[in-house]
N, C-alpha and C positions, 0 to 999 in steps of 0.2 A: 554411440559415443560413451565414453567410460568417463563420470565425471568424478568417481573416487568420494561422493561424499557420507559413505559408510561409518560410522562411528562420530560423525563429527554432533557437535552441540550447537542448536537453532535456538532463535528466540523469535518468536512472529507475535506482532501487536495486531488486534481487530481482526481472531481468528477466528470466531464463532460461527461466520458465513462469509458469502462470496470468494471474491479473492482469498482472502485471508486465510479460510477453511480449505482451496484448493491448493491453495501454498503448503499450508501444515502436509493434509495427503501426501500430495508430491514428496514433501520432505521424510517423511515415512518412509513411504514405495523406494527412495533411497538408501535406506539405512539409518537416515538421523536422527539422535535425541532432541526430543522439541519439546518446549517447553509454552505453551500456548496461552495468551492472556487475552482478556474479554470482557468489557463492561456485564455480558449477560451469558450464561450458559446455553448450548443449544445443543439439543438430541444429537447431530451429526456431530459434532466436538465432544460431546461426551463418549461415544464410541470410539474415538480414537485413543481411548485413556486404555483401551485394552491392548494397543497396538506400542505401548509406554509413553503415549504424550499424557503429560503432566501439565494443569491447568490452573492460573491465578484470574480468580474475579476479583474487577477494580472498575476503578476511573484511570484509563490508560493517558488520560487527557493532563493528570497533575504529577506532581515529582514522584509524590509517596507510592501512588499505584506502576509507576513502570520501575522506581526500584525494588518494591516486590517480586515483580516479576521476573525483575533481571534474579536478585538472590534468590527465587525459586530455581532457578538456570542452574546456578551456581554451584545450590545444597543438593541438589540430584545428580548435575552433570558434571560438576566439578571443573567447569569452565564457561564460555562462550567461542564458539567460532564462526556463530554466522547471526546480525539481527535482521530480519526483516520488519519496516516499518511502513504497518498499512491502517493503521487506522485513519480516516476519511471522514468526509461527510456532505453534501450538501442541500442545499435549503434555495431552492429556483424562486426570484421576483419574477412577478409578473405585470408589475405598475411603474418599475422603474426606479432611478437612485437615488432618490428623494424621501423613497419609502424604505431606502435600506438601514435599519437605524444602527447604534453606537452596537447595542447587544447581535446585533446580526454578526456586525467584521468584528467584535471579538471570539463569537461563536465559532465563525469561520477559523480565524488564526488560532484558536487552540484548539479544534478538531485536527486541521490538514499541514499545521507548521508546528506549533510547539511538542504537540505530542510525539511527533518523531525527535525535537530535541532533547527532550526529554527523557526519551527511553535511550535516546544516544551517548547522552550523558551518563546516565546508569552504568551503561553495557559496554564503552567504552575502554574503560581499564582491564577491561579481562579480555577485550578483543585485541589489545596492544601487547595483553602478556601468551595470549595464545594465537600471535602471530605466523604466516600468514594467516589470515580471518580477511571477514567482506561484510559490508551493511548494502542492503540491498532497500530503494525507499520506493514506495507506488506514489507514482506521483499524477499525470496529468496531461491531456493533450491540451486541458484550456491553459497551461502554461508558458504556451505559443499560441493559442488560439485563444485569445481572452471574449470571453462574452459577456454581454451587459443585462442578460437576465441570468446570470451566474458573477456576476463582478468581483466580487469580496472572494469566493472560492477561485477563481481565476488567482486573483491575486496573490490567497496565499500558496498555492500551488508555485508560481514562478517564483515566490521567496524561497519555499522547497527544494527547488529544483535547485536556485543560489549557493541558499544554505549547503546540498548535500557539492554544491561543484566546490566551492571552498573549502568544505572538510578533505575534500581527496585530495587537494593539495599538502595540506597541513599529515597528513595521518600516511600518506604512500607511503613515502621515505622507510616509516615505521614496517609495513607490510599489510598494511588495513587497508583495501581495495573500498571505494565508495561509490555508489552507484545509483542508478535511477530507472524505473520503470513509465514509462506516460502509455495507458491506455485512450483509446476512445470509449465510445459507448460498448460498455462489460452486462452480458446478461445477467444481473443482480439486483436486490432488492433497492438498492441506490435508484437506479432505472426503471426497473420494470416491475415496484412492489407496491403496495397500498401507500400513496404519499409523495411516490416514486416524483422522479421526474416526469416521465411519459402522463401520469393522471393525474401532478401538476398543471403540467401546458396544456393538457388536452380540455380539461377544464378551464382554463381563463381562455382558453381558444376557442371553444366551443366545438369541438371534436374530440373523434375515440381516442383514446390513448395508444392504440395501437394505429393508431395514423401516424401521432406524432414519433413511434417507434420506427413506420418505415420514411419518414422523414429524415430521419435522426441519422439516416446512412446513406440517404438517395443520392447516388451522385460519388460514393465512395468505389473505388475500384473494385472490393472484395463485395460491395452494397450488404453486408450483414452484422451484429454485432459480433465481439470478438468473446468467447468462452471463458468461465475464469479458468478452469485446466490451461489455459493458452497462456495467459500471462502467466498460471507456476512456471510453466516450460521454460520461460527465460528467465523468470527468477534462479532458477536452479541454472540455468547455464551461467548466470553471471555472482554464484553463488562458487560454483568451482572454479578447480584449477586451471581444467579449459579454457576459460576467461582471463588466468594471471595476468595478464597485463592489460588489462582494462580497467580503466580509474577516471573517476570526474565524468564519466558519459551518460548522455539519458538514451534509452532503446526505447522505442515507440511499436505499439501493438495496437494501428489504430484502423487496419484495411485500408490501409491510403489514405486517413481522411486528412492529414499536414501535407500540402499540395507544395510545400515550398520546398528547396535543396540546401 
């Protein structure tokens, strides 16, 4: 498939690992100029600065840090044509929602909703003036699947998912395509790293953490988790032209596990 995105200018939020990092790659192995932002540097991100990604440490989470990064974009690439927004996070109860307090769901709403408005907001006006362009957002399968030891992240995931379906109304017309990615469980440190979800639950469960990893899928059609290379794959397809005319949709990469039509 020729997706043509050779020369074009990236901006990917929360690229230091998982997704985010196999996003940037991708974007590369493409041709693109990416411009890479991170609360925290890491050995794999740093190597791809040899490959010409250009990297801004911040708090991707407040205004100042994503428009850094945007005009990092800007002063190198002399535009924007593509943002991707993935920074994420989340934080599993295990007692229930009585013990989710005030600092949890604002934690929530500015790791997995505002920081994409935010870097939106930024990147914005250079995506309307280097039209056709595409914001591409990793969003969520708990955004139809909402879960009550994930509540607050469920939540703001479906505001996401809101947010980005209203923008593509508002921004089409222009030529700014808006889009959405909903993973299931992604092999990454979110899941399966010290803290993770899996040694979350497996601990208030009293089991391995790799029990509650082959829980986590039992029962899914593909029964495995999905790779982040897997989700670049579609970001870069709904990143191109191939894609032109898709707007306002979410792509789900979850092995079957959204059983509904």
């Amino acid at each position: 498939m020729k997706l043509d995105l050779a020369g074009r200018r990236a901006v990917v939020t929360g690229a230091s690992k998982g997704i985010g990092l196999a996003v940037v790659r991708a974007l590369v192995d493409e041709g693109m100029h990416v411009a890479a932002g991170a609360r925290s540097p890491s050995a794999e991100l740093s190597e791809l600065a040899e490959r010409g990604v250009v990297t801004a440490l911040g708090d991707l989470t407040t205004t100042a840090g994503c428009q850094a990064l945007v005009d990092l974009a800007v002063d190198r690439f002399g535009g924007v044509d593509l943002l991707v927004n993935n920074v994420g996070g989340v934080r599993p109860h295990t007692t229930g929602f009585l013990d989710v307090s005030d600092a949890d769901w604002e934690w929530a709403l500015q790791v997995n909703l505002l920081s994409a408005v935010r870097a939106t907001r930024a990147a914005l006006p250079h995506l309307l003036e280097a039209a056709p362009s595409a914001i591409v957002t990793i969003c969520s399968v708990n955004a139809t699947l909402p879960d009550p030891g994930v509540i607050e992240y469920s939540a703001a995931k479906a505001a996401l998912r809101s947010f980005s379906k209203s923008l593509s109304k508002e921004v089409g017309p222009s030529g700014v395509r808006v889009n959405t990615v909903s993973p299931g469980p992604v092999e990454t440190a979110l899941w399966l790293g010290p803290g993770g979800v899996a040694e979350t639950l497996g601990q208030a469960q009293g089991v391995d953490p790799d029990a509650v990893r082959e829980a986590a899928v039992a029962g899914t059609p593909t029964g495995r988790f999905t790779r982040p290379d897997e989700v670049a794959q579609v970001v870069l397809l709904l990143a191109s032209g191939t894609a032109g005319n898709v707007t306002g949709t979410d792509v789900l990469i979850d092995g079957g596990m959204v059983a509904t039509v």
